[in-house]
DRENKOLBA-84322 format. One record per residue (C-alpha): residue number from 1; x, y, z; chain; residue in one letter. Coordinates in nm, 2 decimals, decimal comma. Example, Ala and Ser with C-alpha at 12.3 -4.5 7.8 and 13.67 -1.06 7.14 Angstrom:
2
    i       x       y       z  ch  aa
    1    1,23   -0,45    0,78   A   a
    2    1,37   -0,11    0,71   A   s
END
This chain:
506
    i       x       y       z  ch  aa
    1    8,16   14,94   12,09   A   x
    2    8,41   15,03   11,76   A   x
    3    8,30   14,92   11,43   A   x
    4    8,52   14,63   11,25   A   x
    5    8,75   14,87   11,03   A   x
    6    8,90   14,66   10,77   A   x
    7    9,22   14,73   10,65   A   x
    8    9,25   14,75   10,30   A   x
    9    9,60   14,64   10,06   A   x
   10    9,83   14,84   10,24   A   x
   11   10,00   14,86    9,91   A   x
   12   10,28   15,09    9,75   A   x
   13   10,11   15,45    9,76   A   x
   14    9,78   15,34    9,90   A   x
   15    9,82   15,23   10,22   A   x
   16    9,45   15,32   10,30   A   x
   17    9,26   15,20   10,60   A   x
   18    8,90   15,15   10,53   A   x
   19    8,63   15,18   10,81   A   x
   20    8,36   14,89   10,72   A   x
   21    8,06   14,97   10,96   A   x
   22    7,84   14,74   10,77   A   x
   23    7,92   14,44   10,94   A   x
   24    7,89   14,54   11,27   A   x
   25    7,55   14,67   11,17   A   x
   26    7,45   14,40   11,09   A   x
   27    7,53   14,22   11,38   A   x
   28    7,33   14,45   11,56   A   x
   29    7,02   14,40   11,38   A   x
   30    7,09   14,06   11,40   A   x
   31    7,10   14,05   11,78   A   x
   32    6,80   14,30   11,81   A   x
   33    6,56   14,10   11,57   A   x
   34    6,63   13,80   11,81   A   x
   35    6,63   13,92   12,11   A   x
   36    6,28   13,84   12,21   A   x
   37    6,31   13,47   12,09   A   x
   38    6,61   13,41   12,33   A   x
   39    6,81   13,28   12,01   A   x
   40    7,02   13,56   12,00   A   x
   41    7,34   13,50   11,81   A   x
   42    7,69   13,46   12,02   A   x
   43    7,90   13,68   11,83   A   x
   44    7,66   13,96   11,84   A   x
   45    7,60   13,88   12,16   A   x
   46    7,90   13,86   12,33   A   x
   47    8,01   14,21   12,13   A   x
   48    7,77   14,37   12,30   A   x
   49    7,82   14,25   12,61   A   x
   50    8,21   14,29   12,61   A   x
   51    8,35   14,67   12,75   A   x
   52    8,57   14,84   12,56   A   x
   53    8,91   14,78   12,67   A   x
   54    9,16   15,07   12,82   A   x
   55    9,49   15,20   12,70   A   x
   56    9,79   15,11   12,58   A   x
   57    9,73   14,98   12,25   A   x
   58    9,94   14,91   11,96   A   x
   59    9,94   14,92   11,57   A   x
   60   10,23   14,71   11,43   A   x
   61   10,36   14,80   11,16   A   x
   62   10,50   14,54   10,87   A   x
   63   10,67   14,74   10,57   A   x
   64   10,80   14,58   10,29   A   x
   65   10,87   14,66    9,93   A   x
   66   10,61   14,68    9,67   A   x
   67   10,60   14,37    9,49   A   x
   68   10,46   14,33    9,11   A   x
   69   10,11   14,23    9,20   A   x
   70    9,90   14,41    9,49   A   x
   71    9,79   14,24    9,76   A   x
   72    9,52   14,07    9,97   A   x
   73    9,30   14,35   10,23   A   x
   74    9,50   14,34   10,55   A   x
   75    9,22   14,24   10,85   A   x
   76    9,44   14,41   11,16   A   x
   77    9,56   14,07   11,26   A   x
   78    9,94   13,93   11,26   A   x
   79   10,03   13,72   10,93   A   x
   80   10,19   13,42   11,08   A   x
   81   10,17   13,16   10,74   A   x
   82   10,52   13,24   10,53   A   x
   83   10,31   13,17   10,27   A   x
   84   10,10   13,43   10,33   A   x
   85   10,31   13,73   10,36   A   x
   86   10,45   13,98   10,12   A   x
   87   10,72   13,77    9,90   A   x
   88   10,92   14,11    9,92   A   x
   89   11,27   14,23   10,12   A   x
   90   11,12   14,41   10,40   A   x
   91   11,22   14,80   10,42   A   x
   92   11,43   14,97   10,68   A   x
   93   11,43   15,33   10,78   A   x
   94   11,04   15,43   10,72   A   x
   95   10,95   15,64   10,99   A   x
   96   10,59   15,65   11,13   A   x
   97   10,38   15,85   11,34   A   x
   98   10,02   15,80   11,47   A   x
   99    9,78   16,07   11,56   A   x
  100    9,48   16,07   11,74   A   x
  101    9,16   16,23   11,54   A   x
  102    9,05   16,46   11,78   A   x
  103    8,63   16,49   11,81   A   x
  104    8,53   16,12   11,73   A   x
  105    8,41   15,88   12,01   A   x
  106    8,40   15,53   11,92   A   x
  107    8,19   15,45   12,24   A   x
  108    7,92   15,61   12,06   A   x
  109    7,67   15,53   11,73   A   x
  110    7,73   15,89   11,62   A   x
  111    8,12   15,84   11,69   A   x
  112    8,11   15,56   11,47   A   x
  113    7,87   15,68   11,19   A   x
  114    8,15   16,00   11,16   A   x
  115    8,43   15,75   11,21   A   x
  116    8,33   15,54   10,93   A   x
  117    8,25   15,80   10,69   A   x
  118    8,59   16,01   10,74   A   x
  119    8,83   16,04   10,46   A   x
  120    9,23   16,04   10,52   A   x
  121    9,26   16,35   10,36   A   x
  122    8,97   16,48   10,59   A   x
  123    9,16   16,36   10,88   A   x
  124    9,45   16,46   10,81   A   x
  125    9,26   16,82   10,85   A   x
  126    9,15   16,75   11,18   A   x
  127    9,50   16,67   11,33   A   x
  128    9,68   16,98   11,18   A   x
  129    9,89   17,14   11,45   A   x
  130    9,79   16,81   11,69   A   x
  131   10,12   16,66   11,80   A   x
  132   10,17   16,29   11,75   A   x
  133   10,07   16,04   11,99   A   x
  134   10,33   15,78   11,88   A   x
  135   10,63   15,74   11,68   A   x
  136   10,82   15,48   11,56   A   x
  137   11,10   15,39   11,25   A   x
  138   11,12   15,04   11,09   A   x
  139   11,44   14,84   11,16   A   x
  140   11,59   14,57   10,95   A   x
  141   11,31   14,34   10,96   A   x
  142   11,07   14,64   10,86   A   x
  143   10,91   14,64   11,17   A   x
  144   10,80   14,94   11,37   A   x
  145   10,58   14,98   11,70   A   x
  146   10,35   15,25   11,78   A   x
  147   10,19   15,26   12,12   A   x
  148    9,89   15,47   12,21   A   x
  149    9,77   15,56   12,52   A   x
  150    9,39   15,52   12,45   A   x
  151    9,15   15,41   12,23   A   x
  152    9,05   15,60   11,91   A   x
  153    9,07   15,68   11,55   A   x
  154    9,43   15,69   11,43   A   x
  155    9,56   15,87   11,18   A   x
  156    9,88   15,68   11,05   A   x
  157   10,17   15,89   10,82   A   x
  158   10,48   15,78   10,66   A   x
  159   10,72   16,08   10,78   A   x
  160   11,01   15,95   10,66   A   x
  161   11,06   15,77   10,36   A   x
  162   11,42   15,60   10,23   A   x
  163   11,57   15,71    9,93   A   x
  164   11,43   15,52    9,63   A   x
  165   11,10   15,44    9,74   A   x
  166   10,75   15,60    9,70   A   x
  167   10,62   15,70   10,05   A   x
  168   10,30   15,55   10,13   A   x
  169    9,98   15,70   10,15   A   x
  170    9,84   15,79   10,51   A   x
  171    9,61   15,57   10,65   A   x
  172    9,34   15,50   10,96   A   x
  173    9,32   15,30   11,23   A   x
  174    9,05   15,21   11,50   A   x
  175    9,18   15,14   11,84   A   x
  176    9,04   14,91   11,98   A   x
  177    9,00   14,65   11,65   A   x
  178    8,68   14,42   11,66   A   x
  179    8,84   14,06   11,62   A   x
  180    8,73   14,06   11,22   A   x
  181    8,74   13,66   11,22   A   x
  182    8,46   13,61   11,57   A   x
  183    8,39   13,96   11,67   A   x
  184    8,37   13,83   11,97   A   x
  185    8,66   13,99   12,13   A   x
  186    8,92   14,30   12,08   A   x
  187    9,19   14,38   11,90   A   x
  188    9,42   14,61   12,09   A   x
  189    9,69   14,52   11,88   A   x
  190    9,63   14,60   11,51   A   x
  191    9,87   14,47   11,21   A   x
  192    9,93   14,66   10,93   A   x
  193   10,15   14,58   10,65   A   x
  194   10,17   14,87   10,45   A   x
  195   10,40   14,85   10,08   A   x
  196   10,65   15,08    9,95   A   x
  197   10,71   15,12    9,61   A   x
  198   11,09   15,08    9,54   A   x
  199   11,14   15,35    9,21   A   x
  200   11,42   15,55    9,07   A   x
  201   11,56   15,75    8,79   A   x
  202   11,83   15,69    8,57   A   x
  203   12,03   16,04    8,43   A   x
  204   12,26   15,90    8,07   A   x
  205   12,42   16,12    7,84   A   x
  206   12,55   16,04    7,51   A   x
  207   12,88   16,29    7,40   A   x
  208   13,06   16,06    7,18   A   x
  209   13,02   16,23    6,85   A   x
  210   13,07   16,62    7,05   A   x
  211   13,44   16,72    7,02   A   x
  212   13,45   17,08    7,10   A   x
  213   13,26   17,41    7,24   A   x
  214   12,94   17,47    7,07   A   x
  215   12,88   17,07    6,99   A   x
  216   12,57   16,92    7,11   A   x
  217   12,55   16,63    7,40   A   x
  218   12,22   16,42    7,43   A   x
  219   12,11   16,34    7,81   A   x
  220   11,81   16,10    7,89   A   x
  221   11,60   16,06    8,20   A   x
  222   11,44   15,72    8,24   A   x
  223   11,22   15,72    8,53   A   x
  224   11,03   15,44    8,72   A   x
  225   10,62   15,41    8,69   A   x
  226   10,47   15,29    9,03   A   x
  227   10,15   15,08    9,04   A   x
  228    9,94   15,33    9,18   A   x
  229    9,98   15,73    9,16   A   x
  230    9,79   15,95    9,33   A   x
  231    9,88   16,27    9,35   A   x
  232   10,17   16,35    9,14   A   x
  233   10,41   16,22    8,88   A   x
  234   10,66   16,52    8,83   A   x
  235   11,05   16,49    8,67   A   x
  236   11,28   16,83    8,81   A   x
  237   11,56   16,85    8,52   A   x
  238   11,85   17,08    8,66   A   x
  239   12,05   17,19    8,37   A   x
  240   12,47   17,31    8,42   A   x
  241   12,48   17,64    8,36   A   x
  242   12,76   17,60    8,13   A   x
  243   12,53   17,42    7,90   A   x
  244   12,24   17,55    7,65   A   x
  245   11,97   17,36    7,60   A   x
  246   11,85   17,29    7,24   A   x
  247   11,49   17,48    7,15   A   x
  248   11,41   17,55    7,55   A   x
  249   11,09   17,40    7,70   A   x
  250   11,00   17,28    7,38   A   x
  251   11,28   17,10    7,34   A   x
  252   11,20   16,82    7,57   A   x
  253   11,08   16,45    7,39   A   x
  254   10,84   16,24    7,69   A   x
  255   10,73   15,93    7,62   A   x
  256   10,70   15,56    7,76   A   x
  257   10,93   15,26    7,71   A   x
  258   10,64   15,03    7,58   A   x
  259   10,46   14,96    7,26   A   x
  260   10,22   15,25    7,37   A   x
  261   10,04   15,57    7,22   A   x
  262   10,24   15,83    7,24   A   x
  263   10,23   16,12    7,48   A   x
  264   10,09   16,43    7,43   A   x
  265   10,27   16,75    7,55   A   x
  266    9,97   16,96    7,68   A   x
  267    9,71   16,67    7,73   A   x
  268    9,94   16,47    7,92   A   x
  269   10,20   16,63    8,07   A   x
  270   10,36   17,01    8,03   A   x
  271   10,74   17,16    8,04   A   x
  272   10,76   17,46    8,25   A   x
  273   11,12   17,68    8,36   A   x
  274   11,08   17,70    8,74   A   x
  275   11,23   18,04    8,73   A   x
  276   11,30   18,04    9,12   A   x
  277   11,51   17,70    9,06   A   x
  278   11,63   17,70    8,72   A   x
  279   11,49   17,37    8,66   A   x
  280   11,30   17,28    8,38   A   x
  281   11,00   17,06    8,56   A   x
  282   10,81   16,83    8,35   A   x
  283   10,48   16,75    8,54   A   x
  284   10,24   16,47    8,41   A   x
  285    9,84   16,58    8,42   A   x
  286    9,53   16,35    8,58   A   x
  287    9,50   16,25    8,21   A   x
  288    9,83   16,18    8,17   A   x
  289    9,91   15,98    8,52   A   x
  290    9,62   15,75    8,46   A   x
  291    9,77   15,67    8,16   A   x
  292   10,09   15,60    8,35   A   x
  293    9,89   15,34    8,54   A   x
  294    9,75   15,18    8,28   A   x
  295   10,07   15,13    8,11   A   x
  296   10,24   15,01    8,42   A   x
  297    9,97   14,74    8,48   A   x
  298    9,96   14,62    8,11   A   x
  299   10,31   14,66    8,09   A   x
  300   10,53   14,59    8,44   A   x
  301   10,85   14,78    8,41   A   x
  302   10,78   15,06    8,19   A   x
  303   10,95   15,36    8,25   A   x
  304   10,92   15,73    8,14   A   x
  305   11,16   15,86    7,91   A   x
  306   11,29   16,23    7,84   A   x
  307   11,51   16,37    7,61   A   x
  308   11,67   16,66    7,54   A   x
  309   11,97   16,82    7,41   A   x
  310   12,21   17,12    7,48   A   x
  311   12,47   17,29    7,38   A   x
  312   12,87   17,30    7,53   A   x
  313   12,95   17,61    7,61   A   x
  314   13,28   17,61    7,81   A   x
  315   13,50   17,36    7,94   A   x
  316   13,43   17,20    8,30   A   x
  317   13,27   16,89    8,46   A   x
  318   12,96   16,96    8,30   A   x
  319   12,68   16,79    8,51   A   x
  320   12,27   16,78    8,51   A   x
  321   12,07   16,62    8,73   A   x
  322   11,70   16,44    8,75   A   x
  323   11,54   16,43    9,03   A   x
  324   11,17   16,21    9,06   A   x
  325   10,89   16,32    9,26   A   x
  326   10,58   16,12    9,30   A   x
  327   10,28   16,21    9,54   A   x
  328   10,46   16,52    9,62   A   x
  329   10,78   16,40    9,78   A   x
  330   11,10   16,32    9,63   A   x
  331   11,16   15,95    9,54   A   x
  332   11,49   15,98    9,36   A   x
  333   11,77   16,14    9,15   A   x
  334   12,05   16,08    8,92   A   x
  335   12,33   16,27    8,79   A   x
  336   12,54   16,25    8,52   A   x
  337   12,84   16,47    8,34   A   x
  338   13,03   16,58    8,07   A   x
  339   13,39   16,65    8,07   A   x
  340   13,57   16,92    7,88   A   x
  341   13,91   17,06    7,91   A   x
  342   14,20   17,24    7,74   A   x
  343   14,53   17,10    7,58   A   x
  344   14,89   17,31    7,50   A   x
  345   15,11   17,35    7,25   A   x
  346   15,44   17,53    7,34   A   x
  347   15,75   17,63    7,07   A   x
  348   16,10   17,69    7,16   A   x
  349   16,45   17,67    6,98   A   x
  350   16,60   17,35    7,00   A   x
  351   16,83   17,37    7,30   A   x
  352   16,75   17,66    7,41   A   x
  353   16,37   17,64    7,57   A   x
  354   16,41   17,95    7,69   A   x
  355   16,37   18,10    7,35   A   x
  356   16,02   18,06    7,21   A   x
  357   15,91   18,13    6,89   A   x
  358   15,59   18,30    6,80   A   x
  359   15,41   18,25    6,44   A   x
  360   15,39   17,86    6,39   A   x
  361   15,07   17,75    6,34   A   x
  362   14,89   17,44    6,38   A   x
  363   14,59   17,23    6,36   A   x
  364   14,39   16,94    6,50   A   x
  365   14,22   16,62    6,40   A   x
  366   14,11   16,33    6,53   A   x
  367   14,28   16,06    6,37   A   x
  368   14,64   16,04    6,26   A   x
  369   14,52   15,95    5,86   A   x
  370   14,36   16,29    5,88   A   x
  371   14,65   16,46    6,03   A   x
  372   14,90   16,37    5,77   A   x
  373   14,65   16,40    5,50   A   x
  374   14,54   16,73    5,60   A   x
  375   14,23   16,64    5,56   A   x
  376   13,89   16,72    5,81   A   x
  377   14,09   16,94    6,07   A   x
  378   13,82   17,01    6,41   A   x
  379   13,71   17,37    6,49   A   x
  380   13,73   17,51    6,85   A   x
  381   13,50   17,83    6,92   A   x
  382   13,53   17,88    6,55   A   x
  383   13,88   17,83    6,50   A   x
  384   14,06   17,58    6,30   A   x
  385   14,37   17,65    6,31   A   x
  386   14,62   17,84    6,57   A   x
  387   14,93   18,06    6,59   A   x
  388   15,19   18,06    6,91   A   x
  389   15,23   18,38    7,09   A   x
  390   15,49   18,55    7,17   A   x
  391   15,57   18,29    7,48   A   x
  392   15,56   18,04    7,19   A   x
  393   15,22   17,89    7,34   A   x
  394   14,84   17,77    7,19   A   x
  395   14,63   17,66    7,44   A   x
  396   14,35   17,53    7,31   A   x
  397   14,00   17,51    7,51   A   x
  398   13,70   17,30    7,52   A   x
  399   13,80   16,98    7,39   A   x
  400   13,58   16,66    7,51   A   x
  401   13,78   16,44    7,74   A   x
  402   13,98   16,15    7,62   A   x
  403   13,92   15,88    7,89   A   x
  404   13,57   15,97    7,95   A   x
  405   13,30   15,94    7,75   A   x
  406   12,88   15,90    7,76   A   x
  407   12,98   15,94    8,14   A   x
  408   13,20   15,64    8,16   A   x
  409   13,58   15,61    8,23   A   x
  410   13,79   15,48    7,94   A   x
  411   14,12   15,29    7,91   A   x
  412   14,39   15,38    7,61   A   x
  413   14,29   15,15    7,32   A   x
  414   13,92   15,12    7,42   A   x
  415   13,79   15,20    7,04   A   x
  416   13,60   15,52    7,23   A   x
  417   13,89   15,67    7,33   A   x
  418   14,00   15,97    7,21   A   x
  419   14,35   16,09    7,10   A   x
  420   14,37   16,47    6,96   A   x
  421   14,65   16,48    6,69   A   x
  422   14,82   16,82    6,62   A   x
  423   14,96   16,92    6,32   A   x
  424   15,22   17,21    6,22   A   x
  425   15,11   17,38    5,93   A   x
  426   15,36   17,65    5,94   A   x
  427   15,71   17,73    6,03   A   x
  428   15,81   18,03    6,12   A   x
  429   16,07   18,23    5,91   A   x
  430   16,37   18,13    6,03   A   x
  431   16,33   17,78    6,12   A   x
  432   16,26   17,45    6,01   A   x
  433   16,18   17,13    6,19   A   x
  434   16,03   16,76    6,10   A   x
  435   15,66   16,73    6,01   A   x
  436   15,50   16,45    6,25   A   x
  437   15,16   16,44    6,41   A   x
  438   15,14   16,46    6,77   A   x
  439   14,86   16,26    7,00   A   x
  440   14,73   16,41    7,28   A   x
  441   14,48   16,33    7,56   A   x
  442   14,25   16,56    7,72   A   x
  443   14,21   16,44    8,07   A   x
  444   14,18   16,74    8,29   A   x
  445   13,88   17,02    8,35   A   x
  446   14,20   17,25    8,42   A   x
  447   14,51   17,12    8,37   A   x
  448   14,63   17,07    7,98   A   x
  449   14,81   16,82    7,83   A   x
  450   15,14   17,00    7,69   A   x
  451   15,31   16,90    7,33   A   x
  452   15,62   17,10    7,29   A   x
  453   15,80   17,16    6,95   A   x
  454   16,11   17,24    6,90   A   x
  455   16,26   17,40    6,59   A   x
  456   16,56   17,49    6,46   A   x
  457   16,71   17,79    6,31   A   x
  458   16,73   17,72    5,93   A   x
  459   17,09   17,85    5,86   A   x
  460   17,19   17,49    5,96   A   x
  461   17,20   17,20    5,82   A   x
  462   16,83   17,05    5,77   A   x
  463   16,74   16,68    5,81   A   x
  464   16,99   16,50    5,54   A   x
  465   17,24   16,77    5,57   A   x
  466   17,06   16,99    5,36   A   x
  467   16,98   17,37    5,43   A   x
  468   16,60   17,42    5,48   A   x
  469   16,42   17,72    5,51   A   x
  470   16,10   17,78    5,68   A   x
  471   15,90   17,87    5,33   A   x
  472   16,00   17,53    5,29   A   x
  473   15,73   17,27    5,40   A   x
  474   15,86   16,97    5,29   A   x
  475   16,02   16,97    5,66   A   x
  476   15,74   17,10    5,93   A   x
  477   15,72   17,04    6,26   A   x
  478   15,86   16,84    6,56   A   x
  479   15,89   16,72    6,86   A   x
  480   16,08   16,57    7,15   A   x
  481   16,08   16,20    7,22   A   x
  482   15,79   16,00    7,38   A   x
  483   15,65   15,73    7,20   A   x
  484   15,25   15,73    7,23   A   x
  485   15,15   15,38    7,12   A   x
  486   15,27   15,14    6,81   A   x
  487   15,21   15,49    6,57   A   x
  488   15,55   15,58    6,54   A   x
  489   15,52   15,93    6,63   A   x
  490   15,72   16,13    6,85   A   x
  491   15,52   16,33    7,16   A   x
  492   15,60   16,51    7,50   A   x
  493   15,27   16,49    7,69   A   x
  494   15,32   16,64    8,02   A   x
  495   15,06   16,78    8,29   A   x
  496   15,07   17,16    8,25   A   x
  497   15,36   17,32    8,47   A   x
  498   15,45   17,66    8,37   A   x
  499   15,78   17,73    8,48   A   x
  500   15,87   18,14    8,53   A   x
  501   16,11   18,05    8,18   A   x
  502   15,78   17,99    8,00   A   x
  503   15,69   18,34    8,04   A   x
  504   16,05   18,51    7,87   A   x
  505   15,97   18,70    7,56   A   x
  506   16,14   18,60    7,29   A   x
END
């Protein structure tokens, strides 16, 4: 005969199977001690007396989600009260295998006595290089079968595990089951139902203050805390190579979303550079993941947080990732992005763009007060203020975008929108034009944003009929007609197309 193996909470990662020989034992005693007094009790009896059934058997798998509590030992048989079973969406796409533990005879006390002292882990030793004997994935109602061909110990993995869950731990299973409620019959058919622990991470970055190259853009990881962990608790932070993180490993801030101690970097977890990978991986000690339980328990919900910061160092769709790994095996991951790109200034004579003019020079600023005040003008790679070339061009690069920012799109007149205001602050000799601030949006990784200026030679009459020279600033800069908002000023915002006239010299 097989013992009674009980099945334990077959719970998020701790699906464990636990052999119970001690009842069975006991009904052996039982029916020996009474044996001679022909009172010998039925169950025992009949145990005894029963055969061990042949092949094929089954273990029927149930797989829901984790929910917040853990739940009642499973006993190998089906769950047919509503009340009784997981209040949890069930979980589609787990794939399991069973695996026969080769060396262990249930038909035998010694078979039995090894059976019910053997760990998962020490199975899972046994059955290395040992094809599986079944194989099954869950469908939508969570379900899965796995058919054996004869009886046995069973060890039972999660191969495949959908995205955003923790994969549950391996397990074992006796075929044939004695019938835990008489054991007076066989269970060929064994129902487990174990959980899966539904977690993720979340990747945000905060660039609303960071205008241009060598600002600073926050990012936080908030990552999930299961119920149970077991063998790992690791966040994998890949970091673009375009951006410079802030103080290296020691830069990194981990702690927990609750009213709880803080943790210690050392004791609790550590912050290596995985030099193979680039990523900086944050792995949480013994110490530190039984304090993840414990706060998970006392606290449902709480997550892990990390923060760092880095440094912008060209222009591009900047974009990290997180990736969470628990037991070993990935669980989830999360992107997220900055965006920085270029905008163009371009000079030419009025009428005539095929004449551009080099030598004026202009600034930025961020808001149109500060543009005609002069006042607080932004600094790009060091720079604060540019002269055109001889093609009469500025392009200016690494400038956050306009219509994205702390990785969300962004409509014109949302109060985080950005508009970039350029400013002449000198003319050419030669020339003169009108001084008016010019709003531009940064909305492309490659393509700028073009504001052209034209000016006019100052032997002319000036604005009001009057001659104007270029020392003259009371008459600055220009530009052609396109309204941007209620603001008055004129702009030409165009998507950069260099025509072969753009590149004439002067």
């Amino acid at each position: 005969m097989t013992p009674n193996f009980a099945l334990s909470r077959c719970h998020g990662a701790h699906a464990l199977v636990k052999i119970a020989l001690a009842a069975v034992l006991a009904a052996l005693a039982a029916a020996v001690l009474l044996v001679g007094l022909g009172a010998q009790p039925a169950s025992a009896a009949q145990v005894l007396a029963m055969p061990m059934p042949a092949g094929p058997m089954v273990i029927e798998i149930h797989k829901y989600e984790q929910p917040d509590t853990l739940g009642q030992p499973a006993s190998g048989l089906e769950i047919t009260d509503p009340a009784l079973l997981p209040q949890a969406p069930p979980v589609t796409g787990a794939t399991f295998t069973a695996t026969r533990v080769p060396g262990i005879d249930l038909t035998t006390n010694a078979g039995q006595r090894e059976a019910s002292a053997l760990t998962a882990d020490e199975a899972a030793q046994r059955i290395a290089g040992v094809a599986p004997d079944a194989s099954d994935t869950t469908d939508g109602a969570g379900n899965a079968t796995l058919q054996v061909a004869a009886s046995g110990l069973y060890y039972v993995q999660e191969t495949v595990t959908p995205g955003g869950f923790v994969t549950a731990a391996p397990f074992l299973v006796a075929l044939p089951l004695s019938n835990p409620e008489t054991l007076d019959s066989w269970l060929t058919t064994v129902h487990v139902y174990p959980k899966n622990e539904r977690v993720g991470i979340r990747l945000g970055v905060i660039d609303q203050n960071a205008v241009s190259l060598g600002d600073t853009v926050h990012w936080r990881a908030t990552s999930d805390v299961p119920l149970q962990l077991t063998n790992s608790y690791v966040v994998r932070n890949k970091i673009d190579s375009r951006l410079q993180l802030v103080a290296g490993t020691g830069g990194f801030s981990v702690g927990l979303s609750c009213a709880c101690p803080p943790l210690e970097a050392g004791a609790d977890y550590s912050v290596v550079l995985d030099s193979s990978s680039g990523e900086y991986v944050i792995e949480f000690t013994a110490a530190g993941r039984a304090r993840l339980a414990a706060a998970a328990a006392a606290h449902p919900g709480v997550t892990v947080q990390i923060d760092y910061d880095t440094v912008v160092l060209t222009s591009g769709g900047l974009q990290n990732e997180a990736i969470l790994q628990i037991d070993d095996a990935d669980a989830a991951n999360d992107t997220a992005e900055t965006k920085w790109g270029p905008l163009e200034i371009i000079v030419h004579e009025r009428g005539n763009p095929n004449h551009k003019i080099a030598g004026a020079r202009f600034q930025v600023y961020l808001t149109e007060a500060d543009a005609l005040a002069g006042t607080n003008p932004i600094t790009v790679d060091g720079l604060h203020e540019w002269t055109s070339d001889a093609q009469g061009r500025i392009l200016i690069n690494g400038l956050r975008f306009s219509d994205f920012v702390n990785g969300l799109n962004v409509e014109l007149g949302d109060p985080l929108y950005r508009t970039y205001y350029v400013m002449m602050t000198h003319i050419p000799e030669g020339y003169t034009g009108v001084k008016t601030p010019i709003g531009l949006s940064v909305t492309s990784t490659t393509e700028a944003q073009v504001a052209v200026v034209e000016l006019w030679r100052s032997a002319g009459p000036g604005p009001g009929g009057l001659p104007v020279t270029g020392g003259q600033m009371a008459g600055a800069g220009l530009l052609l007609a396109l309204a941007l908002g209620s603001s008055g000023f004129a702009l030409l915002a165009a998507r950069k197309r260099r025509s072969d006239e753009d590149q004439e010299q002067v």
